[in-house]
Rosetta silent file (secondary structure, phi, psi, omega in degrees, C-alpha in Angstrom):
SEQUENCE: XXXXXXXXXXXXXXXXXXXXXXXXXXXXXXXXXXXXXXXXXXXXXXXXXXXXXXXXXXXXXXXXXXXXXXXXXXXXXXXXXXXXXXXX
SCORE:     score description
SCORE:     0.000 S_00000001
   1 L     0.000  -32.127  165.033  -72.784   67.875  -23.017 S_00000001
   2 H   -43.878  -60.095 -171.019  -76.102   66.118  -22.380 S_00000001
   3 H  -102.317    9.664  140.731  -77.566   66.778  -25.151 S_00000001
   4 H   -97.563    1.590  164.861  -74.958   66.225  -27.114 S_00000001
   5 H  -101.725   -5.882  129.342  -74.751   62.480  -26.143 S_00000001
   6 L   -26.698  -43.842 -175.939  -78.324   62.618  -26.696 S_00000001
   7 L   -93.149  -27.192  168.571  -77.900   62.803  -30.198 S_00000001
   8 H   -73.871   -7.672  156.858  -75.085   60.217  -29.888 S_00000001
   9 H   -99.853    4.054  173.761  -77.618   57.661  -28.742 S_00000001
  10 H   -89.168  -23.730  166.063  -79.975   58.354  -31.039 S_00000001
  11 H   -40.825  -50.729  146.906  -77.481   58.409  -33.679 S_00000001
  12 H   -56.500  -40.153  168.573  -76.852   54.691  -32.372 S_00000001
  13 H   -62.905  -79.214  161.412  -80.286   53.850  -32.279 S_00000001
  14 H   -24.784  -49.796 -146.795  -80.296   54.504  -36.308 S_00000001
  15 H   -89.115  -43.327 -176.435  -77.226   52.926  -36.919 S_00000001
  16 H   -39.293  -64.435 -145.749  -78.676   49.374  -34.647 S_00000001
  17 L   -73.081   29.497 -164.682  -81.545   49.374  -37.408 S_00000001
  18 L  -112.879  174.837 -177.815  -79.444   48.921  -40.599 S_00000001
  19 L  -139.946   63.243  151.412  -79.032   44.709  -40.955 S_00000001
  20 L  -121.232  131.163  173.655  -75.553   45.229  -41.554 S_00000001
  21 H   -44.283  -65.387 -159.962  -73.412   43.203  -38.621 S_00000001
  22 H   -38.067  -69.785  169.328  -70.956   45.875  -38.988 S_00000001
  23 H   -47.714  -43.733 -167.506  -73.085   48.811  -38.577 S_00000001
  24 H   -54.601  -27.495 -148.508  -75.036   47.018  -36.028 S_00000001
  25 H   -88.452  -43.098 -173.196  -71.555   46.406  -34.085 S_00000001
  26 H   -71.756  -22.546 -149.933  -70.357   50.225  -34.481 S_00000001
  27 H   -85.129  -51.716 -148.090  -74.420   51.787  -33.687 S_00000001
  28 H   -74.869  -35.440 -179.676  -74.160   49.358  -30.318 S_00000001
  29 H   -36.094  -77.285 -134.924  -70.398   50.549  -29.718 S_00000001
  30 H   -94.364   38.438  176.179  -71.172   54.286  -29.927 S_00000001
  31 H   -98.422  -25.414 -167.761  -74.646   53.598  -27.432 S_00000001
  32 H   -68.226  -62.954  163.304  -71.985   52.208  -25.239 S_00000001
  33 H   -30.813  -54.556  166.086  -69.777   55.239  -25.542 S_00000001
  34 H   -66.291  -58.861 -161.215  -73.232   57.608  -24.788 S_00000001
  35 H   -60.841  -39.536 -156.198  -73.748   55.139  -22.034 S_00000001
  36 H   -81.804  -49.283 -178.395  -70.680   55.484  -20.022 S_00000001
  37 H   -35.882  -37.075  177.980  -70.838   59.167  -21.017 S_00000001
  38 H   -83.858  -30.891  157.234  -74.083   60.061  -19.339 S_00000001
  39 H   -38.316   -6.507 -175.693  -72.478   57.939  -16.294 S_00000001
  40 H  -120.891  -46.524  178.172  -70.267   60.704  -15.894 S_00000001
  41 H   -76.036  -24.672  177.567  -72.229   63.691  -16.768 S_00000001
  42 H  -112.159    2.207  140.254  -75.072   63.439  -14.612 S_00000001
  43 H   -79.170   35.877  171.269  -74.008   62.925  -11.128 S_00000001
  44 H  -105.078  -51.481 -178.332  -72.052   65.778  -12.026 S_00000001
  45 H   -66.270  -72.101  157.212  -75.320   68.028  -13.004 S_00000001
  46 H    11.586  -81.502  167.921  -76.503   66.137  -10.009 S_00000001
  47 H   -62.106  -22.473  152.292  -74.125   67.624   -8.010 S_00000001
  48 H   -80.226   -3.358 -169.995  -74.332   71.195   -9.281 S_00000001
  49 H  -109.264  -66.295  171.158  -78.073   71.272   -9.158 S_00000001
  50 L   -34.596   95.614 -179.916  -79.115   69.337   -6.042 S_00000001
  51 L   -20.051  144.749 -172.342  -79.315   70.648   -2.372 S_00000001
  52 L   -60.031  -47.332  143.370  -76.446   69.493   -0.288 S_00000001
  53 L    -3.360  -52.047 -164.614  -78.983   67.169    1.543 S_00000001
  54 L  -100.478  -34.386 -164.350  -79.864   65.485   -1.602 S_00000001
  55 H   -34.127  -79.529 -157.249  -76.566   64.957   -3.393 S_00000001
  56 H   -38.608  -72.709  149.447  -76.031   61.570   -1.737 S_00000001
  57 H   -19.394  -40.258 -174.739  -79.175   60.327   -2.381 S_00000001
  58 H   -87.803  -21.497 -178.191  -79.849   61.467   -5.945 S_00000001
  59 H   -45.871  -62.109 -157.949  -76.130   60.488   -6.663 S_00000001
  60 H   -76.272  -39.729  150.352  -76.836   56.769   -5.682 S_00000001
  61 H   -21.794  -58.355 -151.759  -80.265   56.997   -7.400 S_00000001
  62 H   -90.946  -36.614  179.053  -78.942   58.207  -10.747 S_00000001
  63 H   -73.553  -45.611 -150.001  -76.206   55.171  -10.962 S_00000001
  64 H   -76.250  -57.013 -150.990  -78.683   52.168  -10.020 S_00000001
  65 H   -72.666  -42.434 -172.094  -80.949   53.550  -12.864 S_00000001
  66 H   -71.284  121.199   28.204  -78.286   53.829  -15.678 S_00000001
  67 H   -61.693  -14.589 -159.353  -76.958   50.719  -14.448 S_00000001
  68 H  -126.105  -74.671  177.479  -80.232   48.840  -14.602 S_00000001
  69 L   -44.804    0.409  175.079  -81.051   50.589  -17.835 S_00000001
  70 L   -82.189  -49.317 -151.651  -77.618   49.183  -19.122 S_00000001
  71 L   -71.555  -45.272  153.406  -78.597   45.884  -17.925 S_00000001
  72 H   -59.452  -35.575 -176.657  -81.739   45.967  -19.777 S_00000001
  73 H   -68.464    2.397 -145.930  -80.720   47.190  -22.939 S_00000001
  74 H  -130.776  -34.820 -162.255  -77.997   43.809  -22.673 S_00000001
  75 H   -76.387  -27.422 -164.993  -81.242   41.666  -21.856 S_00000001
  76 H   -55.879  -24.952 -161.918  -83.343   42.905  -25.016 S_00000001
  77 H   -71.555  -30.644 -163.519  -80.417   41.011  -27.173 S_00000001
  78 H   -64.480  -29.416 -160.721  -81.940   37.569  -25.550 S_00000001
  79 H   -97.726   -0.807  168.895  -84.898   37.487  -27.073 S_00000001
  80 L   -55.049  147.332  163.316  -83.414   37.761  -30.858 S_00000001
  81 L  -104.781  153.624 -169.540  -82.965   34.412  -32.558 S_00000001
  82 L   -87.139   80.470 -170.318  -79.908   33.316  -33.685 S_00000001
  83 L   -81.735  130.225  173.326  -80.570   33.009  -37.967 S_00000001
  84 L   -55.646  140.987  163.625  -78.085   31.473  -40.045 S_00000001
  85 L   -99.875  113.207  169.863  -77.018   33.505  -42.831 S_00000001
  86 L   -43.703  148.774  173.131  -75.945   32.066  -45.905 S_00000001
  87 L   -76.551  140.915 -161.702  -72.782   32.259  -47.166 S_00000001
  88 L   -88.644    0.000    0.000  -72.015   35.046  -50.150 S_00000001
């Protein structure tokens, strides 16, 4: 399941770079979708891999980084400028 929400953010990642709003809106959707997804999958592999010691730690680990990598990926949006488009 990893590495098939691999391919769903890269799949996202493609879809961001088209300069259609639309596309732009669905590519960021289904990163979001891959985001929450790996939030789920890998303190699970986490928990199947990891010494009983370690769970807790690696647990707590693995949410602050996808959480902070969410949190980045939301800041990169800042530095875009806001261009008018004409109307069609």
């Amino acid at each position: 399941m990893i590495l098939s929400t691999n391919l769903l953010v890269l799949l996202s990642v493609i879809l961001c770079m088209v300069d259609d709003i639309m596309v732009i809106a669905f590519g960021r959707f289904l990163y979001g979708m891959a985001a929450g997804a790996f939030t789920v999958f890998v303190p699970k592999f986490i928990n199947e891999v990891a010494p009983p010691e370690f769970k807790g730690p690696f647990g707590a680990i693995s949410q602050f980084t996808l959480t902070l990598a969410i949190f980045i990926a939301s800041l990169m949006c800042i530095v875009i400028p806001d261009i008018p488009r004409e109307e069609i």
